[in-house]
N, C-alpha and C positions, 0 to 999 in steps of 0.2 A: 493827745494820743497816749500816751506816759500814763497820767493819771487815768484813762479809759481800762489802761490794759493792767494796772494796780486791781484798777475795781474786777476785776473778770479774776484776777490771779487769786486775791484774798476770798474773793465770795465764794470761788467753785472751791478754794483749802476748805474753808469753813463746812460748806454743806458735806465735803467727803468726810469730815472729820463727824459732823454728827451722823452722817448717812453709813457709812463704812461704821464708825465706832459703834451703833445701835447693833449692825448686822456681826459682828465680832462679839458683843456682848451678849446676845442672841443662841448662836452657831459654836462657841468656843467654851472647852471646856476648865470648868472653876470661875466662872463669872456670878454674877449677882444674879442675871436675869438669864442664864443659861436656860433656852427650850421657850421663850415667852411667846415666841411664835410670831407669824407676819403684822396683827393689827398692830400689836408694839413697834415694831418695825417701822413700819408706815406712817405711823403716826409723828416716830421722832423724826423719820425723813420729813413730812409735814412740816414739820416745826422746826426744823434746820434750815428749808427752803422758805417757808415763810419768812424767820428772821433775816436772813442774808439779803431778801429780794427788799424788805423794811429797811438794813442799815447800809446797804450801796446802791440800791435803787433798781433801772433798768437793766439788769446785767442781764446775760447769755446763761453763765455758770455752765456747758454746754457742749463742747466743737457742733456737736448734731444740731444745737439750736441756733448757732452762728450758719452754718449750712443754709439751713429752712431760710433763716432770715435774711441772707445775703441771694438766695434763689429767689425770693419774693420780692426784691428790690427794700428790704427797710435798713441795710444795713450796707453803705457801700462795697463794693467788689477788692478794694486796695485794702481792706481792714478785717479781711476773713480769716486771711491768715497767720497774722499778727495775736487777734482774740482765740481763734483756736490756740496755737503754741501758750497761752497766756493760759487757756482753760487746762490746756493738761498738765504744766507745770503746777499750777494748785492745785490740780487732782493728786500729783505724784506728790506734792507736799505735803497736802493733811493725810494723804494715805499711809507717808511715813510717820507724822508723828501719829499715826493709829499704830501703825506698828511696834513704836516703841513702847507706846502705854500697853500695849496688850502682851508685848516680847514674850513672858514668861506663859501666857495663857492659847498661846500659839502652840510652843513647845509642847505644852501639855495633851494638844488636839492632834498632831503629827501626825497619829494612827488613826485618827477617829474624824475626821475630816475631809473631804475630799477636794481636791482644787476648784474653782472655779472658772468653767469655760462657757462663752455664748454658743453654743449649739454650733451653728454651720460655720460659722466664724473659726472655731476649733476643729474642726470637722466630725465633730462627732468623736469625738476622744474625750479619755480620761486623759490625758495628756499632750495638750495641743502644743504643735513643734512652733520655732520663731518663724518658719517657712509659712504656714498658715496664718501667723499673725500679718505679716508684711506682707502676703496676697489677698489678704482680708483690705487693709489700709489704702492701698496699690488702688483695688476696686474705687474707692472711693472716693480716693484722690480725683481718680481719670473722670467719673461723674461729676465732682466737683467741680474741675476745671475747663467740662464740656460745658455744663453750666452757666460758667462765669464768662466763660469767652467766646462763646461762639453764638449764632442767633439760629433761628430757622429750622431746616431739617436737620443737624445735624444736632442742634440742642435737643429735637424732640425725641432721637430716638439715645440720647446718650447711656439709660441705662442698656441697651445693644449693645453698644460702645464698649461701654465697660465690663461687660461678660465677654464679650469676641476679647479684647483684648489682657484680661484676669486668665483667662481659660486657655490664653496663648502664652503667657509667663509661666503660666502652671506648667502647660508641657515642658517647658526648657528647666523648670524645676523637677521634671521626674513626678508631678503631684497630679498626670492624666492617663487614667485608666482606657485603654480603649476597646478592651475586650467587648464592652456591649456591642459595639461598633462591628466589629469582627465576626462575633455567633450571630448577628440578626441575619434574617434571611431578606434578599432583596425584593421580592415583594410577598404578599401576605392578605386573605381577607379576610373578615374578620367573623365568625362561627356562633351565630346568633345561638345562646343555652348552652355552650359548648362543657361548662361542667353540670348538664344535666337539666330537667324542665325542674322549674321552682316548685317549692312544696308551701302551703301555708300554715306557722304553728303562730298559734295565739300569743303567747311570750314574745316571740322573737318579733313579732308584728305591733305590740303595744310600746316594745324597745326602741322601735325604728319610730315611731309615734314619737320619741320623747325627744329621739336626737334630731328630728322633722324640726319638730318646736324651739330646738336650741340652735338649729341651723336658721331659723327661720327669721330670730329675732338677732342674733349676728348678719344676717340678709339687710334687714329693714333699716338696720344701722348702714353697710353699704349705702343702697338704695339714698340714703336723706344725704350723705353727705356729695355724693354724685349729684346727686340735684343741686347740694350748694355750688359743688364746683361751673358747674355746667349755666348755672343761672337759668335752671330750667323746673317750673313747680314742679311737684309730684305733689298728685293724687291719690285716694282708697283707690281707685282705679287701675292707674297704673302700679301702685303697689300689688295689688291681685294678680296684673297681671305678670307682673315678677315672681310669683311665687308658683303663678302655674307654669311659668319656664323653667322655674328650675324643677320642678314635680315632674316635668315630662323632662328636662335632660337626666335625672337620676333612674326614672323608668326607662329610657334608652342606653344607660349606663349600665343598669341589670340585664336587660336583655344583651348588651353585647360585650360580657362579664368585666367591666369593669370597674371602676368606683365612684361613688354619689359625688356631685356636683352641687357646687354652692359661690355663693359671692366670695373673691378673697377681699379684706382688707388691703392687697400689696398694690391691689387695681385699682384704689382709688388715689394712690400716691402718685401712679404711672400716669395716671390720667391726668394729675398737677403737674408734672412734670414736662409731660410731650407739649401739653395743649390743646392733642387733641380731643375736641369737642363732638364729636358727628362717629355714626354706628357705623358709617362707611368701613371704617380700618376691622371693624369688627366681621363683617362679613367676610372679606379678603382674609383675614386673621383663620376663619373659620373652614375656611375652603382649604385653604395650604396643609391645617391639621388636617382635615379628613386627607388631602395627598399623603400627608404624611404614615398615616396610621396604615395606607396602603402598601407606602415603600418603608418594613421596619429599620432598612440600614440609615436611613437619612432620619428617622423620627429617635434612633438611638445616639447620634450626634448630639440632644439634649442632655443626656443621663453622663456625661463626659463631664459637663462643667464640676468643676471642684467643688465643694460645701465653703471650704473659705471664700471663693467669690462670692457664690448665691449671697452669702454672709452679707460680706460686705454691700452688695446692692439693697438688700433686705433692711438694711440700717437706713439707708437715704428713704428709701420705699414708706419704711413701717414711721421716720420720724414727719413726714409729710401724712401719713393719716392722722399722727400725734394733734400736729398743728394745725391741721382742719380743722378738728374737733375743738381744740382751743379758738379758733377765729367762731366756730359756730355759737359757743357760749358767751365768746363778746358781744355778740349781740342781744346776748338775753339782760331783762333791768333787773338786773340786781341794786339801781341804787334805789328806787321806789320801790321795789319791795324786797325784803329780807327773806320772805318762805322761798322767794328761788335761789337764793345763796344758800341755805341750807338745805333745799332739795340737792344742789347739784353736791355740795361739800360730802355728806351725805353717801349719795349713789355713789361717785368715783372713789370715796373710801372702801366700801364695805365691795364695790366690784372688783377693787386691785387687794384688798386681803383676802375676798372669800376666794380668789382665782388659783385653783389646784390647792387649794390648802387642805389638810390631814383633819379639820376638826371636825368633820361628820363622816369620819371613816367608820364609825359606830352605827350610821343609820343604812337603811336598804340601798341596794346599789340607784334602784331608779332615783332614789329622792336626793343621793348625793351629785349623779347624774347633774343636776337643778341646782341644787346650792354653791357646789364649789365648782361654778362655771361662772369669773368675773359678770362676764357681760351680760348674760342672762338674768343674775341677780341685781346689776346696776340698773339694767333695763326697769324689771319691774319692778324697785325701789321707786326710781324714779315716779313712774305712772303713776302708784298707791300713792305717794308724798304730796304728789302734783294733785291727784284729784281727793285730799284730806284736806292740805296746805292753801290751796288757790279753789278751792271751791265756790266758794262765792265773788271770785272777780270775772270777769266776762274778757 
């Protein structure tokens, strides 16, 4: 056990140390490589987690990945907690010796820097309070621990769990707003065109064309991993016919003014998590919204949760899509064949640096639109590599 949680302590120091020191060297000013931008980035993250996974072997390096692993049964339940605390102490240790190495290059950034917060987790501040840290964490715990200990219905709906009960800490923290709560009117129907009958301009129609096709192929990615989870093929078939549901929820979104609709990624973690398998919950899901959109004081009881909770569920959510996608490329051979280890190596590089990056802020809005969107360009990396690379295997 001793020597298990050595290995978790030194490897996650290590990678913070080259992961953190590349992003400092990067972002901070009077550095060598000051401004090199994400692929640099990425790549010494690359090569920081390569080497650490090469000189300690199986590690976590992680808490999120001790999470995943311990929900899925590969990593006993008595040892999560142990490897987390392990993980963040060598997080907090190579983070300090970055610190030290950079001390003077910090100081110099003071004014030109800005902190670092995860979005909801911070609540959306330039300055996230310890209060949203700890009801960030809080969340996660409570998932964690529904998780680990409980079976059945109460495991499936734990991320519930841990919003009812993140959203109830908040209020005794003063962190719940309930004004939406209070101005909604108690019931409400809904004013089909209500700002006006649509107009058709060419532009704005070729625009909506391109974000169709960037939603579509973020869709298709849903769609295949769902299928893994569910142990259910999909087909051209059924993929069509997913696309003509969401084509008609976003034209029923227009008409009853509100906004397009698409697959989330956060649904397909929910879906690893609950269990549930069958569209049943989905319909029943679906009826309550339309109740709700009727009565707006009970459908404004959503818009209350705090941004540190969402956070925190978001983290369990988003690192359960992570590892989907990792179980779905275990199955791909890469030991017979080398073109799909370079296909994949490849696509997840150029999707996680081209992703919101600034380097085709120089070309037309539509075509940056396409480029610096990760997943779209991992996407059709992927396909061109696969049908150049594997062309003549069957």
């Amino acid at each position: 056990m001793i020597h298990n949680l050595l290995l978790e302590f030194f490897s996650t120091a290590l990678m913070i140390l080259f992961g953190v020191g590349v992003h400092c060297d990067g972002v901070l000013n009077k550095t060598k490589y000051h401004g090199s931008g994400h692929l640099f980035a990425i790549t010494t993250w690359a090569f920081g987690i390569t080497v650490c996974l090469y000189v300690f072997g199986g590690v976590c390096m992680n808490p999120a990945m001790v999470l995943c692993q311990t929900i899925l049964g590969l990593l006993p339940p008595g040892v999560a907690i142990p490897y987390m605390v392990a993980d963040m102490l060598g997080a907090f240790a190579g983070a300090l010796v970055v610190y030290v190495m950079y001390a003077d290059q910090f100081k110099a950034s003071e004014d030109d820097v800005d902190p670092v917060a995860i979005r909801n987790m911070g609540d959306n501040v330039p300055d996230p309070t310890l209060g949203s840290l700890i009801l960030s964490l809080v969340t996660v715990a409570i998932i964690l621990i529904i998780n680990i200990f409980t079976k059945g219905f109460v495991k499936s709906i734990s991320i519930l769990i841990g919003l009812v009960i993140g959203t109830t800490l908040a209020a005794f923290m003063g962190l719940v707003d309930f004004t939406p709560v209070v101005k909604a009117p108690f019931m409400h129907v809904p004013t089909a065109f209500y700002f006006g009958m649509p107009t058709f301009e060419i532009t704005s129609i070729l625009m909506m064309c391109i974000i169709a096709m960037v939603s579509m192929v973020e869709s298709t990615g849903v769609y295949l991993a769902l299928s893994d989870i569910t142990n259910d093929p999909i087909d051209e078939t059924r993929l069509r016919n997913g696309y003509r549901a969401e084509g008609l929820a976003v034209l029923l979104g227009g008409v009853f003014n509100t906004f397009p609709y698409t697959g989330f990624s956060q649904n397909v973690g929910l879906v690893k998590m609950s269990g549930i398998k069958t569209r049943l919950p989905i319909y029943y899901a679906a009826g309550f919204l339309v109740l709700l959109g009727l009565l707006p004081k009970f459908g404004a009881l959503a818009q209350i949760i705090p941004g540190p909770v969402i956070g925190g569920a978001m983290i369990v959510m988003f690192g359960f899509v992570s590892l989907q996608g990792m179980q779905m490329l275990a199955r791909v051979d890469f030991a017979n064949n080398e073109h799909n280890f370079l296909i994949a190596a490849v696509s997840i590089a150029v999707g996680v640096g081209f992703n919101n990056s600034n380097l085709f802020n120089s070309l037309p809005t539509e075509v940056r639109m396409f480029l610096s969107n990760g997943i779209v360009m991992a996407s059709l990396l992927a396909v061109i590599l696969n049908a150049i690379l594997n062309r003549k295997k069957k």
